[in-house]
SERORO-195396 format. One record per residue (C-alpha): x, y, z; residue number from 1; residue in three letters. Coordinates in steps of 0.5 Angstrom, whole numbers, plus 500, padded with zeros to 3 digits. Example, Ala and Ser with C-alpha at 12.3 -4.5 7.8 and 13.67 -1.06 7.14 Angstrom:
+-----+-----+-----+-----+------+
|   u |   v |   w | seq | type |
+-----+-----+-----+-----+------+
| 525 | 491 | 516 |   1 |  ALA |
| 527 | 498 | 514 |   2 |  SER |
+-----+-----+-----+-----+------+
end
This chain:
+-----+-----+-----+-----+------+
|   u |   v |   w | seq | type |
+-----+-----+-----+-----+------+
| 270 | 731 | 446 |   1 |  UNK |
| 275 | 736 | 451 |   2 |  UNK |
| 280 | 732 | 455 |   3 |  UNK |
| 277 | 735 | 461 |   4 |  UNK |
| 271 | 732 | 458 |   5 |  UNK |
| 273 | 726 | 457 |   6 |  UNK |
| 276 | 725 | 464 |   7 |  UNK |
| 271 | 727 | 467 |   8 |  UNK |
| 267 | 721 | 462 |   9 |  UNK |
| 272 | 716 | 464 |  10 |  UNK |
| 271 | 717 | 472 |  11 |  UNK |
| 265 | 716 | 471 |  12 |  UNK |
| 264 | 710 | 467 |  13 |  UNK |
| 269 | 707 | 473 |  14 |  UNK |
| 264 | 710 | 479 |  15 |  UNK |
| 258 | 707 | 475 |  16 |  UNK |
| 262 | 701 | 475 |  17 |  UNK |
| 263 | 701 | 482 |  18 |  UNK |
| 256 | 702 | 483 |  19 |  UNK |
| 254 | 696 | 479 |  20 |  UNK |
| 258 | 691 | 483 |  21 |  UNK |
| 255 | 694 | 490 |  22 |  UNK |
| 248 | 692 | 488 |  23 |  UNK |
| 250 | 686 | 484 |  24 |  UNK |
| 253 | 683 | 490 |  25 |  UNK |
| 247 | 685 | 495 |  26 |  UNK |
| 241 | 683 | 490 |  27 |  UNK |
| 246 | 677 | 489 |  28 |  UNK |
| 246 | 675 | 497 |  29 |  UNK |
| 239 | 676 | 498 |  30 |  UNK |
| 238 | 671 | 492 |  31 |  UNK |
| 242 | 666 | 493 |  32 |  UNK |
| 237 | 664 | 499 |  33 |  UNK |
| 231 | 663 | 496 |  34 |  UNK |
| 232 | 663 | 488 |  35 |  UNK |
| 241 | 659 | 487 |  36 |  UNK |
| 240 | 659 | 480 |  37 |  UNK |
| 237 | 666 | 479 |  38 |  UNK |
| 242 | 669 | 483 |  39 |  UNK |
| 248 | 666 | 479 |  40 |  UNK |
| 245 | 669 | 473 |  41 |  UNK |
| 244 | 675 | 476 |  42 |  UNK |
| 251 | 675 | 479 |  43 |  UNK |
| 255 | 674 | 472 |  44 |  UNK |
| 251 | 679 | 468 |  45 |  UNK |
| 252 | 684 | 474 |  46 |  UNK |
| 259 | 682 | 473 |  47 |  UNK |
| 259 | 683 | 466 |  48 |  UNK |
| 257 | 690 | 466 |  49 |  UNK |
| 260 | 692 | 472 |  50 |  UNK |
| 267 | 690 | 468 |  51 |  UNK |
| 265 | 693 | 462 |  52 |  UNK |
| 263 | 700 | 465 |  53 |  UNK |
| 270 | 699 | 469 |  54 |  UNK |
| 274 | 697 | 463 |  55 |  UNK |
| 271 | 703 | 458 |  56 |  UNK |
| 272 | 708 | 463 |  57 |  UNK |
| 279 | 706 | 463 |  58 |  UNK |
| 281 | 705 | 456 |  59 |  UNK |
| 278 | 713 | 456 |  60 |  UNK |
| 282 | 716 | 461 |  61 |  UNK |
| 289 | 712 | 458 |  62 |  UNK |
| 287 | 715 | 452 |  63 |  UNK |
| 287 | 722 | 454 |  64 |  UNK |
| 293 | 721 | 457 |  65 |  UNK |
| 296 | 718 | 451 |  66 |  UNK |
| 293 | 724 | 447 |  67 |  UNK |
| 297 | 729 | 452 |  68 |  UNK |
| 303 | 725 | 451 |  69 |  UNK |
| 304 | 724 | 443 |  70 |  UNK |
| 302 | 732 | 443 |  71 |  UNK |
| 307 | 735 | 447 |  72 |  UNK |
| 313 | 730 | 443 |  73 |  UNK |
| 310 | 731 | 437 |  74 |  UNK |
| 317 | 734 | 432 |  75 |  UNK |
| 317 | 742 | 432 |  76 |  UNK |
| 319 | 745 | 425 |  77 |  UNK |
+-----+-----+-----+-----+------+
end
């Protein structure tokens, strides 16, 4: 995959992350009044795939950046 490609991936997974954690949170508010326990079950997985999301974009986007730096010190014979 592309470098520009990747970063453009790995922004994505980040802002699909932050998604993820907005509408957790709302539906986990609006849950807790009437349904506690279904709402504390909703509230982590929402929270596992918001961390997942966030901690894959990451990883991506360090990688582009680790690629670049090990190809421009790379010995030159």
């Amino acid at each position: 995959m592309r470098p520009l490609w990747r970063i453009f991936g790995g922004i994505g997974l980040v802002a699909v992350s932050v998604v993820a954690a907005i509408v957790t949170m709302a539906w986990w508010i609006r849950l807790l009044q009437t349904i506690p326990a279904e709402s504390w079950l909703i509230f982590g997985v929402g929270l596992s795939v918001s961390t997942a999301a966030a901690l894959w974009g990451v990883w991506i986007l360090l990688g582009v950046f680790r690629d670049r730096e090990e190809s421009h010190s790379a010995p030159q014979e």
